[in-house]
Each structure stands twice: as C-alpha cells, then as structure tokens.
VEXKOLDO-651053 format. One record per residue (C-alpha): residue in three letters; x, y, z; residue number from 1. Coordinates in nm, 4 decimals. Example, Ala and Ser with C-alpha at 12.3 -4.5 7.8 and 13.67 -1.06 7.14 Angstrom:
BEGIN
r / x / y / z / k
ALA / 1.2300 / -0.4500 / 0.7800 / 1
SER / 1.3670 / -0.1060 / 0.7140 / 2
***
This chain:
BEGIN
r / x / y / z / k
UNK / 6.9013 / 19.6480 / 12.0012 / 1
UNK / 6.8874 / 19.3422 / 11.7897 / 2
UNK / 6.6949 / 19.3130 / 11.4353 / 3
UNK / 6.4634 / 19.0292 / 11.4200 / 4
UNK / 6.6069 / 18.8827 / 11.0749 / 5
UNK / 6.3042 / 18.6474 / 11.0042 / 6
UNK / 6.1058 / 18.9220 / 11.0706 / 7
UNK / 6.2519 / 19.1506 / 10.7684 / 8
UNK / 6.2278 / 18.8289 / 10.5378 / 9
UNK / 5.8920 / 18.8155 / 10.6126 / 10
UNK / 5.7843 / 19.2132 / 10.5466 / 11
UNK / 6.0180 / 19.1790 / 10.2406 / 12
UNK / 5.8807 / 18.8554 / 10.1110 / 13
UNK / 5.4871 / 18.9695 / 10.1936 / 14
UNK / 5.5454 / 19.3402 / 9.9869 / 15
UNK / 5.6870 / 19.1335 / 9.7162 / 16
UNK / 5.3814 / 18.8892 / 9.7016 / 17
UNK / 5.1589 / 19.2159 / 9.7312 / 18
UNK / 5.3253 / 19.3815 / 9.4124 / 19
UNK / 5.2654 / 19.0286 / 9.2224 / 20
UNK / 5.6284 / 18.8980 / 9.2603 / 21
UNK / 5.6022 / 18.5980 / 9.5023 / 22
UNK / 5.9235 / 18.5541 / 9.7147 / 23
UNK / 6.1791 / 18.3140 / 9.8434 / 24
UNK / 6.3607 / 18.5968 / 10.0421 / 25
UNK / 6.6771 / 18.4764 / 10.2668 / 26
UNK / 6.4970 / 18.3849 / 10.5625 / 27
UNK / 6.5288 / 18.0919 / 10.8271 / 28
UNK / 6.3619 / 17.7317 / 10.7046 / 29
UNK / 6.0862 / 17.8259 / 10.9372 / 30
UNK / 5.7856 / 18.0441 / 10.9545 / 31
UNK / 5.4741 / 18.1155 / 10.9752 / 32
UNK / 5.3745 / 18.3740 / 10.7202 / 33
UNK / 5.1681 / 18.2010 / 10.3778 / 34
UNK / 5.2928 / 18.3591 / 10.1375 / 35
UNK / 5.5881 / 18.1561 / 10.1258 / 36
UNK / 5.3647 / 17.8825 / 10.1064 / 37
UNK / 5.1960 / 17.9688 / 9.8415 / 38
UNK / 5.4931 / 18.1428 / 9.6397 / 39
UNK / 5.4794 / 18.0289 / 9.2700 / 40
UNK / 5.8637 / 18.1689 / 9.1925 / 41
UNK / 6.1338 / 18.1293 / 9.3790 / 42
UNK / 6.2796 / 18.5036 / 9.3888 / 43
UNK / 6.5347 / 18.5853 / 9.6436 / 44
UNK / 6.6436 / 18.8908 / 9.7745 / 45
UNK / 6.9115 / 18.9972 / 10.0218 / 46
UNK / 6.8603 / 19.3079 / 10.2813 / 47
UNK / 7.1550 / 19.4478 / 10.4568 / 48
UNK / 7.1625 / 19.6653 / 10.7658 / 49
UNK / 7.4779 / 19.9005 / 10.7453 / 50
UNK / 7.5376 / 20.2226 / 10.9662 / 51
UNK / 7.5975 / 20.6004 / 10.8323 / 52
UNK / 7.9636 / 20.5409 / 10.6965 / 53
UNK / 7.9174 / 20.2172 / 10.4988 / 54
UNK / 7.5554 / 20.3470 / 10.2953 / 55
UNK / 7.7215 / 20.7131 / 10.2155 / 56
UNK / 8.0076 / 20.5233 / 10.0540 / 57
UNK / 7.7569 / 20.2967 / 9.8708 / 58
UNK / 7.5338 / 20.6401 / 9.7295 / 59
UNK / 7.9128 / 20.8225 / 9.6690 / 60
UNK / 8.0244 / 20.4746 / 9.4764 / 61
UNK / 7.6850 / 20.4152 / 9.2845 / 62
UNK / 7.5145 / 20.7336 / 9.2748 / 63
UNK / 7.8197 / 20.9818 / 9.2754 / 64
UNK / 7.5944 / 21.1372 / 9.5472 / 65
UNK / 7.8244 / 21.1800 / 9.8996 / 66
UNK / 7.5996 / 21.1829 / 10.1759 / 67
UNK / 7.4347 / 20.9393 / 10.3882 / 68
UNK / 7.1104 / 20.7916 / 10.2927 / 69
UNK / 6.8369 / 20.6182 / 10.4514 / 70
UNK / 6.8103 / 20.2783 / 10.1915 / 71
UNK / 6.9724 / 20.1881 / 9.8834 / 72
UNK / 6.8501 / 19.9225 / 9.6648 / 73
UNK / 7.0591 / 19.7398 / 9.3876 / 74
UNK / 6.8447 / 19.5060 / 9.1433 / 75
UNK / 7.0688 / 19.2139 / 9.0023 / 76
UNK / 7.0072 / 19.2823 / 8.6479 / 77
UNK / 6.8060 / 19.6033 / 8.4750 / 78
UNK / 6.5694 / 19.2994 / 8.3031 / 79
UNK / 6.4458 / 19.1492 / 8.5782 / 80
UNK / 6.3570 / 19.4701 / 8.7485 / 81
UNK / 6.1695 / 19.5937 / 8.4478 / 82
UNK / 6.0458 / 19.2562 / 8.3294 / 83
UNK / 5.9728 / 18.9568 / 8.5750 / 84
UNK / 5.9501 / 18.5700 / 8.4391 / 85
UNK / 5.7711 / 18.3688 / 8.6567 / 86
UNK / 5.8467 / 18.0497 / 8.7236 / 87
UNK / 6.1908 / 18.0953 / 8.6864 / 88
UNK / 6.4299 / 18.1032 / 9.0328 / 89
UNK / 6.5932 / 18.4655 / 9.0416 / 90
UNK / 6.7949 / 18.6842 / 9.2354 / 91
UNK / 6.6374 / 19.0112 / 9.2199 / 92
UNK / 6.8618 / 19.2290 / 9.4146 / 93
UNK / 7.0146 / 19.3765 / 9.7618 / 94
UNK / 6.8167 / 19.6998 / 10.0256 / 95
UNK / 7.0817 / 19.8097 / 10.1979 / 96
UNK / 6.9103 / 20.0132 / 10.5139 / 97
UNK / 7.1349 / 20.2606 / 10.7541 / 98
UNK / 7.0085 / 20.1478 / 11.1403 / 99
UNK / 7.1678 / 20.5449 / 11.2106 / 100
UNK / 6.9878 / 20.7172 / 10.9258 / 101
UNK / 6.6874 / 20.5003 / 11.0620 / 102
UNK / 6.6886 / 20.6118 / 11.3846 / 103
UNK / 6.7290 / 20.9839 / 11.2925 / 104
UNK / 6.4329 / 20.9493 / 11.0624 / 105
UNK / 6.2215 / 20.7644 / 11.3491 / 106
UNK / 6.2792 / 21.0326 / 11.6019 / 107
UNK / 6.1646 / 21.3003 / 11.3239 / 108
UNK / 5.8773 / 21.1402 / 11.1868 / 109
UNK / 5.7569 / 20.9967 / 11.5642 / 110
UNK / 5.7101 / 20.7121 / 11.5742 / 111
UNK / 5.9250 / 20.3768 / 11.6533 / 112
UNK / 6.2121 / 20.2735 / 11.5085 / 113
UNK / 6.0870 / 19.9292 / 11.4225 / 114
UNK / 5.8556 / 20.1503 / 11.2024 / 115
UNK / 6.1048 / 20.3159 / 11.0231 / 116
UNK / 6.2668 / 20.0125 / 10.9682 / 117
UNK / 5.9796 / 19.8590 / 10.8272 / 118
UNK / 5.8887 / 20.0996 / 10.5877 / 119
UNK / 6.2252 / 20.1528 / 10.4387 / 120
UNK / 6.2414 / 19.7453 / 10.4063 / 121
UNK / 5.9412 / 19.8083 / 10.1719 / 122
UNK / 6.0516 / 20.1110 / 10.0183 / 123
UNK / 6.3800 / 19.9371 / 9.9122 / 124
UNK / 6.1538 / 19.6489 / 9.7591 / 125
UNK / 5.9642 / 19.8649 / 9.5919 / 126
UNK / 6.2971 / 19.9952 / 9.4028 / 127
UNK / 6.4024 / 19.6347 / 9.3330 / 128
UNK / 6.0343 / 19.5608 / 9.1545 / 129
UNK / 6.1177 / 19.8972 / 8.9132 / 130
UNK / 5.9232 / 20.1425 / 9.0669 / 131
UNK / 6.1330 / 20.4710 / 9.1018 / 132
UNK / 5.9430 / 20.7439 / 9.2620 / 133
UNK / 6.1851 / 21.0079 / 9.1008 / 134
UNK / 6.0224 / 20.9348 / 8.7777 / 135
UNK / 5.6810 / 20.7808 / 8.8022 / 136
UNK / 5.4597 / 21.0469 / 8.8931 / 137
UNK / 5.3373 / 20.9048 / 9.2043 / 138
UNK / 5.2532 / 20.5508 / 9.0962 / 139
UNK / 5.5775 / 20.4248 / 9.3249 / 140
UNK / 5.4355 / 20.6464 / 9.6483 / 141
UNK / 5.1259 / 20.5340 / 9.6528 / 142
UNK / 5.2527 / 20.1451 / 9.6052 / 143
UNK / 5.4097 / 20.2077 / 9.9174 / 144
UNK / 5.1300 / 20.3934 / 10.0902 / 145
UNK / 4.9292 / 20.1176 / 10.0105 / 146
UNK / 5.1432 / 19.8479 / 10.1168 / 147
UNK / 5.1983 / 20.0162 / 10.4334 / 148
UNK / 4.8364 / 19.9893 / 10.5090 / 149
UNK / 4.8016 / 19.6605 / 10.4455 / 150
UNK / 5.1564 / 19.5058 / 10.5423 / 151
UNK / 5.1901 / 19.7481 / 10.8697 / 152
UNK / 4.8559 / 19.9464 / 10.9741 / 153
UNK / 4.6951 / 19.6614 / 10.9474 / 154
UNK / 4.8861 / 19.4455 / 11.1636 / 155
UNK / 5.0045 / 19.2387 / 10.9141 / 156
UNK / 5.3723 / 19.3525 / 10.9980 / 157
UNK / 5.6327 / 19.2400 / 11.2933 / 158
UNK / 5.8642 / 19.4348 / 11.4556 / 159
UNK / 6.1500 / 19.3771 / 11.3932 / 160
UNK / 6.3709 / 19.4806 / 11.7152 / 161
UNK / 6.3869 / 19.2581 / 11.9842 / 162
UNK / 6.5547 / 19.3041 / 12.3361 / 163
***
C-alpha cells in the first residue's frame, strides 16, 4: 500500500488553515486545494511515516516513555507553538505517524486505514499549533472533533492510500 504524499500535505495544510495558521506544508508544486492559494504565511511542516520500532524509540528518546505510539509531534521551537507571527516564513515542526500502530488502531476502531491515517495527520497538527489534550480540558479534543467534521465527514478529505 502506498501513501498518497500530496494527499497528507493537503489534510495537514487544510487543519492548519482551519486552526488560523495558513500553511506552506512540504507538498508537490501542484494542487488543487485553496488554501494554499490563499495562505498569508508561509509555515511549513514535515510529516513522517515510520513503523512500530522507529516511533517507540522516538517516545523512549523524547518522552522517556518505551512503547510504541500511534503519532508523535515535535514543534521546532516552544515560541512558535505557543505564539504564531504571521507573515513571517516558519518551520513549525515534524508528525511522525506509525503505518503499524495505524493499522492496529483502524482494525479496532472500524473503519479504514486511510481514516486512521487521516485523523492522526490532524491530531499531530493539532500538537504542533499548542494544543495538548493532556492538559487543556477538552479544548484540544474537540479542535479535532471539529476538524474531523469538516476536513473528513464532510468530504473535504482524500485518502491517502493508493494501489
């Protein structure tokens, strides 16, 4: 199973517009979402897709927690994640997502694995913007519930496996 790159620049770079941070996420010159049209920063991001081994030594490394997660995010710099500048071009971070940990979760929760995928590339956003849904009483959850709806449910999503 491939993963349709474009199409996780383009989930990434549409949450990111939705939470008020237009973005100029690592993406192929062309496409047809408008957001990057219309993006008035030039914020980049990078999302990496690891397996099992590679994210549990990431979360042992930086979180002194040894196990296997599903998504990891690492903001460049504590500032910008707390306090954006606009207008200013920014690197705002790197989701790391584990395709096994993925998978696993799909097959629990039901539904595809393009899904999953889809909602831990917006989860991991979500972390890079500040939000931390271990200490915001909900405000991070619903974010996500919300962009979910509109990004996903909506069919405003791609999937992002092909063959």
């Amino acid at each position: 199973m491939k993963l349709d790159r474009r199409g996780i620049a383009e989930l990434a770079s549409a949450a990111l517009a939705l939470v008020g941070k237009a973005a100029q996420v690592k993406r192929p010159k062309r496409t047809s979402l408008a957001v990057h049209k219309k993006a008035e920063s030039a914020w980049r991001i990078t999302v990496a897709v690891v397996r099992d081994q590679t994210i549990r030594r990431l979360n042992r490394e930086y979180r002194g927690k040894d196990y296997a997660t599903d998504v990891l995010s690492f903001p460049a710099s504590a500032e910008i994640a707390e306090g954006f500048e606009f207008g200013e071009a920014n690197f705002l971070g790197d989701v790391v997502i584990s395709v096994d940990t993925a998978w696993r979760q799909a097959q629990e929760a039901r539904h595809s694995f393009e899904r999953e995928v889809e909602e831990l590339v917006i989860h991991g956003v979500l972390h890079l913007c500040g939000y931390d849904h271990e200490t915001d009483n909900g405000e991070m959850n619903r974010l996500e519930l919300q962009l979910r709806k509109r990004l996903l449910d909506q069919g405003l999503g791609r999937s992002f496996a092909q063959g």
